[in-house]
PATOR-708496 format. One record per residue: z, x, y of N, C-alpha, C in turn. Coordinates in Angstrom, 2 decimals. Each point is the difference from the previous one (the first is absolute). Example, Ala and Ser with C-alpha at 12.3 -4.5 7.8 and 13.67 -1.06 7.14 Angstrom:
2
npz:7.80	npx:13.19	npy:-5.69	capz:0.00	capx:-0.89	capy:1.19	cpz:0.00	cpx:0.90	cpy:1.20 .
npz:-0.72	npx:-0.35	npy:1.05	capz:0.06	capx:0.82	capy:1.19	cpz:0.73	cpx:-0.77	cpy:1.09 .
END
This chain:
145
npz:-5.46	npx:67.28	npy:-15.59	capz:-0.72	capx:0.41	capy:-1.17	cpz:-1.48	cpx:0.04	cpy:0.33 .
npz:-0.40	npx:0.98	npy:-0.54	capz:-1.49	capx:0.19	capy:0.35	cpz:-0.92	cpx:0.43	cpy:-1.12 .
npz:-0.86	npx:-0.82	npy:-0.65	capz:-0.72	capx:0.50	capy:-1.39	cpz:-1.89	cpx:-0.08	cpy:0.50 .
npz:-0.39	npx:0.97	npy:-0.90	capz:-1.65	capx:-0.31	capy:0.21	cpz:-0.57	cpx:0.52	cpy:-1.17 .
npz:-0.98	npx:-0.61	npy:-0.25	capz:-0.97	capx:0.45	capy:-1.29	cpz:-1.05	cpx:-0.31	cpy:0.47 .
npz:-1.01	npx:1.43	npy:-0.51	capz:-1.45	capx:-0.18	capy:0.52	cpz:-0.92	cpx:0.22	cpy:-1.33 .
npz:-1.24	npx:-0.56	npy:0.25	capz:-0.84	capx:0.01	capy:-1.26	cpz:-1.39	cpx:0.42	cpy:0.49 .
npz:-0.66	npx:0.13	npy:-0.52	capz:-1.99	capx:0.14	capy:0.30	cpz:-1.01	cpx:-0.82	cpy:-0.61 .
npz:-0.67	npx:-0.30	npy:0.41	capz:-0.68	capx:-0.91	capy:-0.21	cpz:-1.80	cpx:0.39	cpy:0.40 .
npz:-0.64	npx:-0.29	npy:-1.01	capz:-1.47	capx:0.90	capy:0.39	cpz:-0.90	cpx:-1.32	cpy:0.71 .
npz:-0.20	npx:-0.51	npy:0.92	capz:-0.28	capx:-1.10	capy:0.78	cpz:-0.09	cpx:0.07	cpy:1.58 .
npz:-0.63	npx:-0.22	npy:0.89	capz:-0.07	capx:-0.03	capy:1.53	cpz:1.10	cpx:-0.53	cpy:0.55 .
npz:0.55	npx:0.71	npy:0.48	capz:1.25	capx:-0.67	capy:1.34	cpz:-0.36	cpx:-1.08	cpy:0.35 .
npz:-1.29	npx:-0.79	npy:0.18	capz:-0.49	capx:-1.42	capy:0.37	cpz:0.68	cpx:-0.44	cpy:-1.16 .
npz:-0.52	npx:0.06	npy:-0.89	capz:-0.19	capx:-1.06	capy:-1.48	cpz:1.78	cpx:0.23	cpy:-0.31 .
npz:0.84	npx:1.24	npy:0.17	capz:1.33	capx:-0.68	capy:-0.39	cpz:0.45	cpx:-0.49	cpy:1.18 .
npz:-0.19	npx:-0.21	npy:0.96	capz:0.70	capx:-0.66	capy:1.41	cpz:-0.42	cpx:-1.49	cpy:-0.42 .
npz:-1.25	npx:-0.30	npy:-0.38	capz:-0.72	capx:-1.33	capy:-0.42	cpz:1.32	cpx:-0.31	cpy:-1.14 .
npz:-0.14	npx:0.89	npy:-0.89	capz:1.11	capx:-0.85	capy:-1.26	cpz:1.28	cpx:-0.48	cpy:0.50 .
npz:0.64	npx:1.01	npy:0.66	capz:1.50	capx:0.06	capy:0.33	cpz:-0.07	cpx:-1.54	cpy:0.81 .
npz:-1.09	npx:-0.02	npy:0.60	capz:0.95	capx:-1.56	capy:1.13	cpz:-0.67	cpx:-0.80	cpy:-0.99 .
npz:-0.01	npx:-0.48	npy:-1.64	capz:-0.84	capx:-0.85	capy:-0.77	cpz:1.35	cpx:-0.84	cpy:-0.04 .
npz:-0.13	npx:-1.09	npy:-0.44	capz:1.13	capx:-1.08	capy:-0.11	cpz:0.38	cpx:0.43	cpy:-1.91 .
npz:-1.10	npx:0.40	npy:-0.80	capz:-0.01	capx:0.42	capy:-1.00	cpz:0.77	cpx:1.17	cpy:0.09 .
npz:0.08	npx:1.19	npy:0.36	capz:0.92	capx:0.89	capy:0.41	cpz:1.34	cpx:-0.06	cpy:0.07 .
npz:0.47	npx:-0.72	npy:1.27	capz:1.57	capx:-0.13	capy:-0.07	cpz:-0.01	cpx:-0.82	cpy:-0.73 .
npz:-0.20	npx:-1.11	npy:-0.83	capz:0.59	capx:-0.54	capy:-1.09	cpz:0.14	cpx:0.65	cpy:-1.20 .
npz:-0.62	npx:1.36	npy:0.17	capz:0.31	capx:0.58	capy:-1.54	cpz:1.02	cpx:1.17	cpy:0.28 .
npz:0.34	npx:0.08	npy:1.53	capz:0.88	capx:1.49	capy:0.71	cpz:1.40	cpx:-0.48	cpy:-1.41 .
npz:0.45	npx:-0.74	npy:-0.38	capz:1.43	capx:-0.34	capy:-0.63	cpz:0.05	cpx:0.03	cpy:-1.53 .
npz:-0.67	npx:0.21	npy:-0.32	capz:-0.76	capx:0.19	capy:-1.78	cpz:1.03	cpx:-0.88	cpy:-1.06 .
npz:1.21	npx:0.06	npy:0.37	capz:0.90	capx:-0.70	capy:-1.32	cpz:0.30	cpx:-0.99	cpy:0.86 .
npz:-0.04	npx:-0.88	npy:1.48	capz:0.33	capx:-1.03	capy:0.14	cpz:-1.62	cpx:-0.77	cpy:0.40 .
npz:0.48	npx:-1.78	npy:0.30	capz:-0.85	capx:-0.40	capy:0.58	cpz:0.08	cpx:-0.53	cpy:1.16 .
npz:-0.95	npx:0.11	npy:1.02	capz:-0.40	capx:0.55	capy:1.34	cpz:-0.93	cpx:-1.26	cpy:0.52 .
npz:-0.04	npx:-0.49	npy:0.80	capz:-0.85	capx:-0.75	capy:0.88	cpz:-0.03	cpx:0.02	cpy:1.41 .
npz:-1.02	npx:-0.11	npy:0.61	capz:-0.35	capx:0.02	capy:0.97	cpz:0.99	cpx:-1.45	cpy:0.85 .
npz:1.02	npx:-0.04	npy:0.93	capz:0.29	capx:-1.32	capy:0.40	cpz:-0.35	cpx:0.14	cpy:1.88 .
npz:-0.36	npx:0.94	npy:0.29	capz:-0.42	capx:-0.66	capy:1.11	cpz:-1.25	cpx:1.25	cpy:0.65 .
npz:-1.33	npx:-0.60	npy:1.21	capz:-0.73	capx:1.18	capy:0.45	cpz:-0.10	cpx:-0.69	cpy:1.49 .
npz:-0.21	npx:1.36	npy:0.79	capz:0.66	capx:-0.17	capy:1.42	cpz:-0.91	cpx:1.26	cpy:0.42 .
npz:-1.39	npx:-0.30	npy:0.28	capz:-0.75	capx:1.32	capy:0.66	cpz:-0.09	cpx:1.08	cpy:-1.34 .
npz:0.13	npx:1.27	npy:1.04	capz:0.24	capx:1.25	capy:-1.21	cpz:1.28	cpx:0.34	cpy:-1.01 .
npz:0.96	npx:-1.27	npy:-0.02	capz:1.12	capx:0.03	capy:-0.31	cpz:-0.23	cpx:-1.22	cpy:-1.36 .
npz:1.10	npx:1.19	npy:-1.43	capz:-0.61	capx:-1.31	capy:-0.76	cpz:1.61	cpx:0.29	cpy:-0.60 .
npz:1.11	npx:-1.31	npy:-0.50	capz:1.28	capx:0.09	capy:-0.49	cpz:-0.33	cpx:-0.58	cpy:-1.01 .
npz:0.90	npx:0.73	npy:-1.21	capz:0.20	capx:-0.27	capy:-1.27	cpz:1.40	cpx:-0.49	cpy:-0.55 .
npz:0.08	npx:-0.66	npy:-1.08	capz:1.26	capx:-0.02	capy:-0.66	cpz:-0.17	cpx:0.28	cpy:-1.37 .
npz:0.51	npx:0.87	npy:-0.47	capz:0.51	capx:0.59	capy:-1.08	cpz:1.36	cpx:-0.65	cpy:-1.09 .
npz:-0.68	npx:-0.61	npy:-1.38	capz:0.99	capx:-0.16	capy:-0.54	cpz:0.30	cpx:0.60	cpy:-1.20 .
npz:1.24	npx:1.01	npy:-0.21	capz:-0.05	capx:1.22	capy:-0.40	cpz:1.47	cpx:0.17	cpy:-0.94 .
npz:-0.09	npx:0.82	npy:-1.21	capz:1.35	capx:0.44	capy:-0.44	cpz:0.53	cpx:1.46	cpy:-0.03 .
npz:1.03	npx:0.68	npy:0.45	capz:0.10	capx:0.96	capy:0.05	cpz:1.66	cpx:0.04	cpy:-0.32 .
npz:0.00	npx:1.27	npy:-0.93	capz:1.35	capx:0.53	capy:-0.07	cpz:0.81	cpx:-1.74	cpy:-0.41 .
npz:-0.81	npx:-0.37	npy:-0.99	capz:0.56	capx:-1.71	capy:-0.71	cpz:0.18	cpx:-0.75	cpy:0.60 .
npz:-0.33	npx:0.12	npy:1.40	capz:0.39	capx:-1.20	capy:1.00	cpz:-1.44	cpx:-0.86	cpy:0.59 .
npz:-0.25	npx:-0.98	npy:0.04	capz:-1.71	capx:-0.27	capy:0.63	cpz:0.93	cpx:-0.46	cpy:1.81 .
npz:-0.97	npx:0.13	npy:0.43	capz:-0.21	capx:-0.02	capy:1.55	cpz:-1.38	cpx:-0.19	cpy:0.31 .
npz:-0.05	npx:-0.22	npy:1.38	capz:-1.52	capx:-0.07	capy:1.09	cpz:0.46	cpx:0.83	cpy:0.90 .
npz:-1.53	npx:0.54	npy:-0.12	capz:-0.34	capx:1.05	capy:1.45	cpz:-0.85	cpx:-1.14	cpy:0.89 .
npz:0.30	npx:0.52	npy:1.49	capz:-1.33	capx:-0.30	capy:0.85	cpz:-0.21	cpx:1.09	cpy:0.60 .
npz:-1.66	npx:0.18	npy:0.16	capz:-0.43	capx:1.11	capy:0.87	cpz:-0.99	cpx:-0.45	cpy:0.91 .
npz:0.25	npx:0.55	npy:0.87	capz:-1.38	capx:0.05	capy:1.13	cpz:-0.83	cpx:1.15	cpy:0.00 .
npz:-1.21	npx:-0.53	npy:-0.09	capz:-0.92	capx:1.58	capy:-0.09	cpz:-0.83	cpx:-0.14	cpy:1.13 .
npz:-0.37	npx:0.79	npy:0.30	capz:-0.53	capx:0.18	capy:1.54	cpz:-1.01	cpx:0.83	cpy:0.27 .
npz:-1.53	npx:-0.15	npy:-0.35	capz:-0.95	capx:0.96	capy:-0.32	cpz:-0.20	cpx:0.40	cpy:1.57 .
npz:0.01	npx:1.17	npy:0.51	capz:-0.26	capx:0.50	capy:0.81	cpz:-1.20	cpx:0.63	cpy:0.67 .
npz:-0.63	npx:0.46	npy:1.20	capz:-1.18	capx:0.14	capy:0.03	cpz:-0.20	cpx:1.75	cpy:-0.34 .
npz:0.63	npx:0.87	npy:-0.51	capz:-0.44	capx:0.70	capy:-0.75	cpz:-0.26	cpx:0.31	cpy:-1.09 .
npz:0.40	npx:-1.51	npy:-0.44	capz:-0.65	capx:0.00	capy:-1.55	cpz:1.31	cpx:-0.11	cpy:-1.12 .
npz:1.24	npx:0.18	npy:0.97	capz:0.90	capx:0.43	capy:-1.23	cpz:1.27	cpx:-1.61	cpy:0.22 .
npz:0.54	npx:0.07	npy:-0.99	capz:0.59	capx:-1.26	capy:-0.27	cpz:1.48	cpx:0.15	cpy:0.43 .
npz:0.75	npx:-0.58	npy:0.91	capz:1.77	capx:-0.45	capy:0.27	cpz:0.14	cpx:-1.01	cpy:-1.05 .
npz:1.52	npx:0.38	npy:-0.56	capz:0.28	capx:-0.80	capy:-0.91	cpz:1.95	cpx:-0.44	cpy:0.62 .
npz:0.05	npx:-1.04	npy:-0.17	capz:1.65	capx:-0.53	capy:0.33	cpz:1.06	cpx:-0.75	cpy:-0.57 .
npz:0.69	npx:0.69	npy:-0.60	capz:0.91	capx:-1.10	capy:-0.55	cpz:0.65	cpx:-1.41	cpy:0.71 .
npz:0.19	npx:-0.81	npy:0.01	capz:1.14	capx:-1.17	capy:0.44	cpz:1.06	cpx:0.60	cpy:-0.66 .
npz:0.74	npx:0.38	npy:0.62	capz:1.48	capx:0.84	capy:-0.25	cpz:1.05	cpx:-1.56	cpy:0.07 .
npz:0.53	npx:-0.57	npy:-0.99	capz:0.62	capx:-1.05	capy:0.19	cpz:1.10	cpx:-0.06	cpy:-0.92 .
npz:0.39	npx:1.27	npy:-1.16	capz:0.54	capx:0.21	capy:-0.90	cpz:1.36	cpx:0.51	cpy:0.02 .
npz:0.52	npx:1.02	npy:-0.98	capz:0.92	capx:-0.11	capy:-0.22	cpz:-0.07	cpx:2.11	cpy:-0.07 .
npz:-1.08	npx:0.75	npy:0.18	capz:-0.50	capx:0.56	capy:-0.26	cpz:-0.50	cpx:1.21	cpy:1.33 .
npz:-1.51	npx:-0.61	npy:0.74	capz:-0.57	capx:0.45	capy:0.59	cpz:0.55	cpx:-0.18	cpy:1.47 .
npz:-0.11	npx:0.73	npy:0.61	capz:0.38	capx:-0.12	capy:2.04	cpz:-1.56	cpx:0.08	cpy:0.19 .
npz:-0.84	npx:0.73	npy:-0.75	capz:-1.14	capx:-0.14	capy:1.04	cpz:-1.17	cpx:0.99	cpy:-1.47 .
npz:-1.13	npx:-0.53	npy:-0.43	capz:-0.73	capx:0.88	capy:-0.73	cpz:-1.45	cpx:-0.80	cpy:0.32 .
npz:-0.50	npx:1.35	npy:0.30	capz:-1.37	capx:-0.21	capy:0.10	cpz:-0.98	cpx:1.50	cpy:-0.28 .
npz:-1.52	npx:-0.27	npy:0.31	capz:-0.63	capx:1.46	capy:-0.25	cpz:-1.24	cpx:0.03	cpy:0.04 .
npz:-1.17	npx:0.29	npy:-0.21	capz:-1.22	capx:0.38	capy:0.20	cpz:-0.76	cpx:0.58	cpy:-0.93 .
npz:-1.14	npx:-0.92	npy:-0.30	capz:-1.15	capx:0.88	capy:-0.53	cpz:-1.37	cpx:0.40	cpy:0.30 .
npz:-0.05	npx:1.07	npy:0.09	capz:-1.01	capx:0.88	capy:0.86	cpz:-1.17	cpx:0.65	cpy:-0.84 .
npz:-1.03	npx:-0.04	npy:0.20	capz:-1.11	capx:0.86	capy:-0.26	cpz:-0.88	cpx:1.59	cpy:0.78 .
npz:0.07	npx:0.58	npy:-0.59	capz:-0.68	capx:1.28	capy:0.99	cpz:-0.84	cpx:0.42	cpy:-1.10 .
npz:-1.39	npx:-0.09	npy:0.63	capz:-1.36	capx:0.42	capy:-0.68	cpz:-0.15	cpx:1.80	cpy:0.15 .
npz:-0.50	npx:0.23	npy:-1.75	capz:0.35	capx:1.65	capy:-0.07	cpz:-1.45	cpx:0.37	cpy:-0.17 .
npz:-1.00	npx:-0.68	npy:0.25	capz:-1.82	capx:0.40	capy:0.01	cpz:0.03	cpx:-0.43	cpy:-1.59 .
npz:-1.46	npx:-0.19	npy:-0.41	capz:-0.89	capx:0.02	capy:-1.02	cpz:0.33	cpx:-1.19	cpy:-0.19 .
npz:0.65	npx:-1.26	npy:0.11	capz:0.57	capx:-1.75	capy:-0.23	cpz:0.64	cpx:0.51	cpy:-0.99 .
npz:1.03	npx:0.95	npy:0.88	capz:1.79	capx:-0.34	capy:-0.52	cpz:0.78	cpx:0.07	cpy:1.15 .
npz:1.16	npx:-0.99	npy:-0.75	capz:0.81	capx:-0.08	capy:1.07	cpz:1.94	cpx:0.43	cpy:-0.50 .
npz:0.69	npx:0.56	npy:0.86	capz:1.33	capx:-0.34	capy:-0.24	cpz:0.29	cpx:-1.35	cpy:0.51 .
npz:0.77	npx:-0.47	npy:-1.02	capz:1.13	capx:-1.59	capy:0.59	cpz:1.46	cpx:0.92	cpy:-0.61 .
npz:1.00	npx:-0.79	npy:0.77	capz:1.22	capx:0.57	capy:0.41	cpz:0.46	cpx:-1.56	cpy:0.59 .
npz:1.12	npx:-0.28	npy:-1.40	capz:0.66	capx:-0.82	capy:0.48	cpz:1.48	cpx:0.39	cpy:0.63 .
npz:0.58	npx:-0.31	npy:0.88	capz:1.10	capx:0.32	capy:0.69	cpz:1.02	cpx:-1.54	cpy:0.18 .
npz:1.30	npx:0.38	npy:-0.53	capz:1.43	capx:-0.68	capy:0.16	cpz:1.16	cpx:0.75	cpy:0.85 .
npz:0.47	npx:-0.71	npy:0.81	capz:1.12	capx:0.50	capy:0.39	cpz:0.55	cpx:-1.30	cpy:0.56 .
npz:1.60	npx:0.41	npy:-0.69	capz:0.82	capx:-1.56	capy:0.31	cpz:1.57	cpx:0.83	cpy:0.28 .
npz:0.66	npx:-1.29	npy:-0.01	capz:1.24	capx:0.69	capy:0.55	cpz:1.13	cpx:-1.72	cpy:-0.68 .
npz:0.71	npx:0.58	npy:-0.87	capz:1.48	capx:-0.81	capy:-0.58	cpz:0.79	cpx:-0.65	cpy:1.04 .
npz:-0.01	npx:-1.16	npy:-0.39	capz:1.77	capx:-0.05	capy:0.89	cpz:1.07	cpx:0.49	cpy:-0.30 .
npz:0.78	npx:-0.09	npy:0.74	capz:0.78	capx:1.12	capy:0.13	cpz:1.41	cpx:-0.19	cpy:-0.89 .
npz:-0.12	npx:-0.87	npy:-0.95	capz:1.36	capx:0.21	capy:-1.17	cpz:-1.33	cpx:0.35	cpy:-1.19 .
npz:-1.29	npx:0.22	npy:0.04	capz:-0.67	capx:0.52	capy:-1.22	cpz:-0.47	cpx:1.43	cpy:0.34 .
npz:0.66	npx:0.66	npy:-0.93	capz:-0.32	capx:1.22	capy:0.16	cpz:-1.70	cpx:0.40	cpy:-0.55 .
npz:-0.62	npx:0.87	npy:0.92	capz:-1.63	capx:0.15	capy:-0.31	cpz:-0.23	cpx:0.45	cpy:-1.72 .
npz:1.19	npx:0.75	npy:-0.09	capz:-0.11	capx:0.76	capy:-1.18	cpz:-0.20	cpx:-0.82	cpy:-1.39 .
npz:0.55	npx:-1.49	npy:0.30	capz:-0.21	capx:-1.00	capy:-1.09	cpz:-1.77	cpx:-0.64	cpy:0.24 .
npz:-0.33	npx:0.55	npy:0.35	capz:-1.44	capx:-1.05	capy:0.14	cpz:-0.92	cpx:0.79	cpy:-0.04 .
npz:0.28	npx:1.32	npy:0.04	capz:-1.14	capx:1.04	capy:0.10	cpz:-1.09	cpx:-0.23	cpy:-1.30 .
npz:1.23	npx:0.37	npy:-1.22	capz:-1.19	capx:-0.04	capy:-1.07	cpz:-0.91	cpx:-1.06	cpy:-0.03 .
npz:0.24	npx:-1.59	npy:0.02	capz:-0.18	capx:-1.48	capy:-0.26	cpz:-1.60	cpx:0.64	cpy:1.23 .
npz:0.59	npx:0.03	npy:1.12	capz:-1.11	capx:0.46	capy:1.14	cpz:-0.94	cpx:0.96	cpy:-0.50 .
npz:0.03	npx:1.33	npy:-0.40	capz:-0.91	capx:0.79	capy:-0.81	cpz:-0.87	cpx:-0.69	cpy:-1.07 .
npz:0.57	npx:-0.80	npy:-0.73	capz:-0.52	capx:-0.67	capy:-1.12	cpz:-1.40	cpx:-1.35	cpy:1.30 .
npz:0.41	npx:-0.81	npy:0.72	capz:-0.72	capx:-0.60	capy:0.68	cpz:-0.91	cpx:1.06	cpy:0.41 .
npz:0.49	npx:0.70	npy:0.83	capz:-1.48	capx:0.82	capy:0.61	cpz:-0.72	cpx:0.27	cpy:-1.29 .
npz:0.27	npx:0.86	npy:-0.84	capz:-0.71	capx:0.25	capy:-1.43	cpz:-0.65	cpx:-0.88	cpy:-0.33 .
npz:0.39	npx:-1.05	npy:-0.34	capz:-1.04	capx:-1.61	capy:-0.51	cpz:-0.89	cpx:-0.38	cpy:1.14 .
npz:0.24	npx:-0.25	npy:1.50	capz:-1.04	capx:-0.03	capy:0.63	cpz:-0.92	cpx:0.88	cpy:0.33 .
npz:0.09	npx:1.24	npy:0.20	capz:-1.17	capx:1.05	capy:-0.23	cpz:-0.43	cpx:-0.09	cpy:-1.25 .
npz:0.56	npx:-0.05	npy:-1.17	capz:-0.90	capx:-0.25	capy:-1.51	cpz:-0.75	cpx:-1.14	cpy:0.25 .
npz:0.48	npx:-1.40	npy:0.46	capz:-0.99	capx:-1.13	capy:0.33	cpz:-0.94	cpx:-0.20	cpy:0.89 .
npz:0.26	npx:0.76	npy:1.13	capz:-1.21	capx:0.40	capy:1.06	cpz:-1.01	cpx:0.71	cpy:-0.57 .
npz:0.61	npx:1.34	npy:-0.52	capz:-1.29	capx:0.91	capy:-0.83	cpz:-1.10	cpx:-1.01	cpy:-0.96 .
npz:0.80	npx:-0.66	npy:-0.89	capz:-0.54	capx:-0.13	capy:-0.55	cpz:-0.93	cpx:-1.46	cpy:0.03 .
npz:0.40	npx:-0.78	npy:1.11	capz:-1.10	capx:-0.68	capy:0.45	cpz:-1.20	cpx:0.62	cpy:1.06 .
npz:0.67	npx:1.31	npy:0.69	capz:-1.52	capx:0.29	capy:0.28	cpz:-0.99	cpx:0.77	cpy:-0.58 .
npz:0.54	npx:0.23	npy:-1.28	capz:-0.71	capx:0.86	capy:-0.81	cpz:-0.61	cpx:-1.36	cpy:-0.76 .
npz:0.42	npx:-0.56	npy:-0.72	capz:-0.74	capx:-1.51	capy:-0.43	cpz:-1.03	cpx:-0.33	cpy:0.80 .
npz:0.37	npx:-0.41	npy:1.50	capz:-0.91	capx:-0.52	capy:0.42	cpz:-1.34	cpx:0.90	cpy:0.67 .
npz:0.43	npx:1.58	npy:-0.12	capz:-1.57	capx:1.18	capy:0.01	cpz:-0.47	cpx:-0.33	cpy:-1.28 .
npz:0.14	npx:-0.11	npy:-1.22	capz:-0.92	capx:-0.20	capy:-0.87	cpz:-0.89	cpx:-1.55	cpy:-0.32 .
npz:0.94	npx:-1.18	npy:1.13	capz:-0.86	capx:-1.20	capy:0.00	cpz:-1.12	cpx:-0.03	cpy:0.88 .
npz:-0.01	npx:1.33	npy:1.04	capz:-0.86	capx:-0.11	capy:1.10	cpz:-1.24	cpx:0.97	cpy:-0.79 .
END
Protein backbone atom coordinates (compact mmCIF):
# COMPACT_ATOMS: atom_id res chain seq x y z
CA UNK A 1 0.00 0.00 0.00
CA UNK A 2 1.23 3.24 -0.91
CA UNK A 3 -0.59 6.70 0.08
CA UNK A 4 0.71 10.47 -0.08
CA UNK A 5 -0.76 13.82 0.55
CA UNK A 6 0.88 17.02 -0.18
CA UNK A 7 0.09 20.55 1.04
CA UNK A 8 1.82 24.26 0.66
CA UNK A 9 2.85 26.17 2.93
CA UNK A 10 4.01 30.00 2.37
CA UNK A 11 7.36 29.82 4.63
CA UNK A 12 11.27 29.03 3.77
CA UNK A 13 12.31 25.42 3.33
CA UNK A 14 14.69 26.42 6.42
CA UNK A 15 11.88 27.48 8.78
CA UNK A 16 9.64 24.22 7.82
CA UNK A 17 12.70 21.78 8.06
CA UNK A 18 13.27 23.82 11.59
CA UNK A 19 9.48 22.89 12.56
CA UNK A 20 9.29 19.34 11.28
CA UNK A 21 12.30 18.01 13.59
CA UNK A 22 10.36 20.24 16.70
CA UNK A 23 9.55 17.75 19.53
CA UNK A 24 6.28 20.02 19.42
CA UNK A 25 5.62 18.70 15.92
CA UNK A 26 5.57 14.99 16.14
CA UNK A 27 3.61 15.15 19.21
CA UNK A 28 0.83 16.74 17.45
CA UNK A 29 1.56 14.29 13.93
CA UNK A 30 -1.58 11.91 15.80
CA UNK A 31 -4.34 14.58 16.52
CA UNK A 32 -7.06 12.17 18.24
CA UNK A 33 -4.46 10.17 20.29
CA UNK A 34 -1.87 10.95 22.94
CA UNK A 35 1.73 10.84 21.96
CA UNK A 36 4.97 11.21 23.90
CA UNK A 37 8.21 11.37 23.27
CA UNK A 38 9.83 7.95 25.16
CA UNK A 39 13.11 7.84 23.95
CA UNK A 40 16.10 10.35 21.85
CA UNK A 41 19.13 8.76 20.32
CA UNK A 42 21.08 11.47 18.03
CA UNK A 43 18.83 12.45 14.98
CA UNK A 44 16.48 9.72 15.91
CA UNK A 45 13.51 10.53 18.16
CA UNK A 46 10.69 7.30 19.13
CA UNK A 47 7.31 7.87 20.14
CA UNK A 48 4.42 5.99 21.65
CA UNK A 49 1.10 6.63 20.71
CA UNK A 50 -1.94 5.94 22.75
CA UNK A 51 -4.77 5.80 20.41
CA UNK A 52 -8.49 4.53 19.52
CA UNK A 53 -9.41 3.43 16.28
CA UNK A 54 -12.21 1.53 14.61
CA UNK A 55 -13.48 1.07 18.81
CA UNK A 56 -10.50 -0.60 19.71
CA UNK A 57 -7.55 1.63 21.68
CA UNK A 58 -4.01 0.40 20.99
CA UNK A 59 -0.24 1.97 20.95
CA UNK A 60 1.78 2.89 18.14
CA UNK A 61 5.61 3.24 18.29
CA UNK A 62 7.47 5.18 15.77
CA UNK A 63 10.88 6.07 15.01
CA UNK A 64 11.43 9.24 13.21
CA UNK A 65 14.59 9.88 11.75
CA UNK A 66 15.29 13.52 10.60
CA UNK A 67 17.59 13.26 7.86
CA UNK A 68 20.22 15.53 6.42
CA UNK A 69 18.08 16.76 3.68
CA UNK A 70 15.81 18.13 5.73
CA UNK A 71 13.09 15.59 5.32
CA UNK A 72 11.81 13.25 8.08
CA UNK A 73 11.81 8.85 8.13
CA UNK A 74 9.10 7.75 10.02
CA UNK A 75 8.75 3.75 11.42
CA UNK A 76 6.40 1.75 12.77
CA UNK A 77 7.36 -1.12 15.51
CA UNK A 78 5.38 -3.65 13.57
CA UNK A 79 4.54 -5.99 16.62
CA UNK A 80 0.77 -6.47 15.91
CA UNK A 81 -1.73 -8.32 14.63
CA UNK A 82 -1.94 -6.11 11.53
CA UNK A 83 1.24 -4.55 10.02
CA UNK A 84 4.47 -6.73 8.41
CA UNK A 85 6.19 -3.56 7.94
CA UNK A 86 4.78 0.42 7.64
CA UNK A 87 6.69 3.25 7.41
CA UNK A 88 7.18 6.68 5.18
CA UNK A 89 8.52 10.11 4.81
CA UNK A 90 8.07 13.63 5.05
CA UNK A 91 9.65 15.83 2.67
CA UNK A 92 9.87 19.45 1.80
CA UNK A 93 10.77 21.03 -1.70
CA UNK A 94 11.04 24.86 -1.79
CA UNK A 95 8.87 26.45 -4.82
CA UNK A 96 10.66 30.32 -4.55
CA UNK A 97 9.05 33.43 -2.95
CA UNK A 98 9.06 31.34 1.02
CA UNK A 99 6.85 28.63 -0.18
CA UNK A 100 7.27 25.40 0.14
CA UNK A 101 5.64 21.87 -0.87
CA UNK A 102 5.56 19.20 2.18
CA UNK A 103 4.43 15.78 1.03
CA UNK A 104 3.80 13.35 3.47
CA UNK A 105 4.39 9.74 2.21
CA UNK A 106 3.11 6.05 3.69
CA UNK A 107 3.69 2.90 2.37
CA UNK A 108 3.19 -0.33 4.41
CA UNK A 109 2.46 -3.75 3.65
CA UNK A 110 -0.34 -6.36 5.82
CA UNK A 111 0.40 -9.60 6.95
CA UNK A 112 -0.50 -11.91 5.11
CA UNK A 113 -4.05 -13.38 6.52
CA UNK A 114 -5.06 -9.31 6.42
CA UNK A 115 -6.12 -8.40 3.38
CA UNK A 116 -4.78 -4.56 2.35
CA UNK A 117 -8.20 -3.86 1.22
CA UNK A 118 -9.47 -3.82 4.97
CA UNK A 119 -7.14 -1.07 6.17
CA UNK A 120 -7.02 1.11 3.29
CA UNK A 121 -9.81 3.40 4.27
CA UNK A 122 -8.80 3.49 8.37
CA UNK A 123 -5.09 4.35 6.52
CA UNK A 124 -6.54 7.22 4.20
CA UNK A 125 -8.33 8.63 7.14
CA UNK A 126 -4.65 8.67 9.19
CA UNK A 127 -2.79 10.21 6.38
CA UNK A 128 -5.79 12.84 6.14
CA UNK A 129 -5.54 13.79 9.97
CA UNK A 130 -1.80 14.00 9.85
CA UNK A 131 -1.42 16.31 6.90
CA UNK A 132 -4.51 18.37 8.43
CA UNK A 133 -2.27 18.45 11.77
CA UNK A 134 1.02 19.22 10.17
CA UNK A 135 -0.65 22.03 8.01
CA UNK A 136 -2.05 23.33 10.47
CA UNK A 137 0.66 23.68 12.97
CA UNK A 138 2.81 25.22 10.46
CA UNK A 139 0.50 27.60 9.51
CA UNK A 140 -0.07 28.51 13.41
CA UNK A 141 3.25 28.69 14.00
CA UNK A 142 3.95 31.44 10.56
CA UNK A 143 1.61 33.70 12.22
CA UNK A 144 3.52 33.39 15.82
CA UNK A 145 6.74 34.32 14.03
Amino acid sequence: MHLTKSFQVMRTRDDVVELLCSDETLLGLVPHGHTQIIERDGDRRTTETHYQLLGLEGVAVFHFTFLLDGSVRFEKVCGGNVWERLGGRVSVEERGDSRCDVEIEIRGGTKSFVPEFTIKAPMEYQIHEMTKALQERLNRRLSRH
